[in-house]
C-alpha positions as CSV (number, residue, x, y, z in Angstrom):
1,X,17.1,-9.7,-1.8
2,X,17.8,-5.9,-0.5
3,X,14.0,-4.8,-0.4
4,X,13.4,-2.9,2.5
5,X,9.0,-3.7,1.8
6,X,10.1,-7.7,1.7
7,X,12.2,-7.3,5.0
8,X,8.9,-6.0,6.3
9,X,6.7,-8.6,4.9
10,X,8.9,-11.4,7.0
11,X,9.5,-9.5,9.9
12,X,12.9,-8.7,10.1
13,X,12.1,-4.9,10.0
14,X,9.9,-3.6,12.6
15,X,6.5,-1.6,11.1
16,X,3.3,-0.6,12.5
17,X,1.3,-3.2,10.8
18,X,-2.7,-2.8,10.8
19,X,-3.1,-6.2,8.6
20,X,-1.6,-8.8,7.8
21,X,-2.8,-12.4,5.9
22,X,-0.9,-14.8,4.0
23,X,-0.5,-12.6,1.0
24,X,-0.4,-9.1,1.9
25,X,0.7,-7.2,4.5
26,X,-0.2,-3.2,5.3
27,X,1.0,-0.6,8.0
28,X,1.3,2.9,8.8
29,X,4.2,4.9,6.7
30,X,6.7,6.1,8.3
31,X,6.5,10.0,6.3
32,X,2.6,9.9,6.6
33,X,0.8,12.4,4.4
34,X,-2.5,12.3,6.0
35,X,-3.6,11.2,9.8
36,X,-4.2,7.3,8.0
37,X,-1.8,6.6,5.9
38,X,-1.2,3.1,5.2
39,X,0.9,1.1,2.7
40,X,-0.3,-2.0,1.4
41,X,1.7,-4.3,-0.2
42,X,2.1,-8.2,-1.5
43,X,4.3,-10.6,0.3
44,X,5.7,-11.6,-2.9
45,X,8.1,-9.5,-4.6
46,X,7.0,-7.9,-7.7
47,X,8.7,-4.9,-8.3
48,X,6.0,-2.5,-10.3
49,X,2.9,-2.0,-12.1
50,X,4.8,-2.6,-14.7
51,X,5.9,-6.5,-13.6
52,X,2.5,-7.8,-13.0
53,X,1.8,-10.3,-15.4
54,X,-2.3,-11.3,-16.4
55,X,-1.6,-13.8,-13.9
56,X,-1.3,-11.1,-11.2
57,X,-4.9,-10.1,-11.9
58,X,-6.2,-11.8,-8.5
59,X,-3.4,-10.5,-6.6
60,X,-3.6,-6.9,-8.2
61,X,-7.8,-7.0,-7.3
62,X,-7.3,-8.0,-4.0
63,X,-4.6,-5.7,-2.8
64,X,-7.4,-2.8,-3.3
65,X,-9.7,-5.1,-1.6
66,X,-7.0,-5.0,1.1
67,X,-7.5,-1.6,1.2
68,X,-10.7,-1.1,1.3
69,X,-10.7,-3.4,4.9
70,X,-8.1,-1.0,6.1
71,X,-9.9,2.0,6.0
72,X,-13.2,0.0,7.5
73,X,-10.9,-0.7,10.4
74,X,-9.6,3.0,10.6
75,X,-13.3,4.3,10.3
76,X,-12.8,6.3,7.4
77,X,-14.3,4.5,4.8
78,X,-17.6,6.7,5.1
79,X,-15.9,9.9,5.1
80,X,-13.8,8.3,2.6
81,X,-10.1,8.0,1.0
82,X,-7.5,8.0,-1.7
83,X,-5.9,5.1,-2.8
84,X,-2.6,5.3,-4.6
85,X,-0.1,3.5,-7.0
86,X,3.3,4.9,-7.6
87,X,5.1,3.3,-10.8
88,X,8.7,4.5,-11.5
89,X,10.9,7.9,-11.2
90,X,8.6,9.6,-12.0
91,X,5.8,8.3,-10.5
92,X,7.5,9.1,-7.6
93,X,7.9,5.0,-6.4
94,X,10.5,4.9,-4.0
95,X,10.5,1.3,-3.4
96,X,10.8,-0.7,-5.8
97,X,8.0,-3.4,-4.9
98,X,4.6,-2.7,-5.4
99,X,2.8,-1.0,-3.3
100,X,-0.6,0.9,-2.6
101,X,-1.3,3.9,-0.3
102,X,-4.9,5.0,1.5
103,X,-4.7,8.3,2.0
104,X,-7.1,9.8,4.6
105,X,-8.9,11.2,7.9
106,X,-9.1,14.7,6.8
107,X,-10.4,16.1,3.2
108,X,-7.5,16.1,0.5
109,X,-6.5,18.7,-1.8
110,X,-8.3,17.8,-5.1
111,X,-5.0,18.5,-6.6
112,X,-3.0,15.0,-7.5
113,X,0.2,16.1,-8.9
């Protein structure tokens, strides 16, 4: 498979990772938006929102717990953050392998599109 997130994932593309377990892996984006910015995604492929199956529920819950971790290690979980899930075109996902983004360090516009 050609996915840049899974090339990642095992290794074989060098990333700022923050954290990393058997089933998920997260580190700073490349294009940040915000001083923490921070991609969180599965290990296993699964190429939307729209591909997770009911048996994904565990997986889905857990990649915001994920999250949540992250922004306790980058000390702004008390200020506080955005998470965010981009599904298709237009969604704006530009991989195509799920993947969630904390947003923060700095207040955000309250605007979201």
């Amino acid at each position: 498979m050609d996915c840049i997130f899974c090339k990642i994932a095992a290794g074989s593309i060098p990333a700022d990772v923050v954290f990393s377990d058997d089933d998920f892996v997260a580190f700073r984006d490349v294009h940040p938006l915000a001083p923490v910015h921070v991609v969180t995604i599965p290990r296993r492929h699964i190429a939307s929102v729209n591909d997770l199956t009911e048996a994904d529920q565990g997986l889905a819950g857990r990649l915001i717990l994920v999250a949540m971790k992250v922004a306790e290690k980058e000390k702004i979980a008390t200020s506080g953050y955005r998470l965010a899930i981009n599904c298709g075109p237009d969604g704006t996902q530009a991989v195509p392998h799920i993947h969630l983004h904390l947003l923060g360090g700095r207040r955000l516009s309250d605007a979201l599109g």
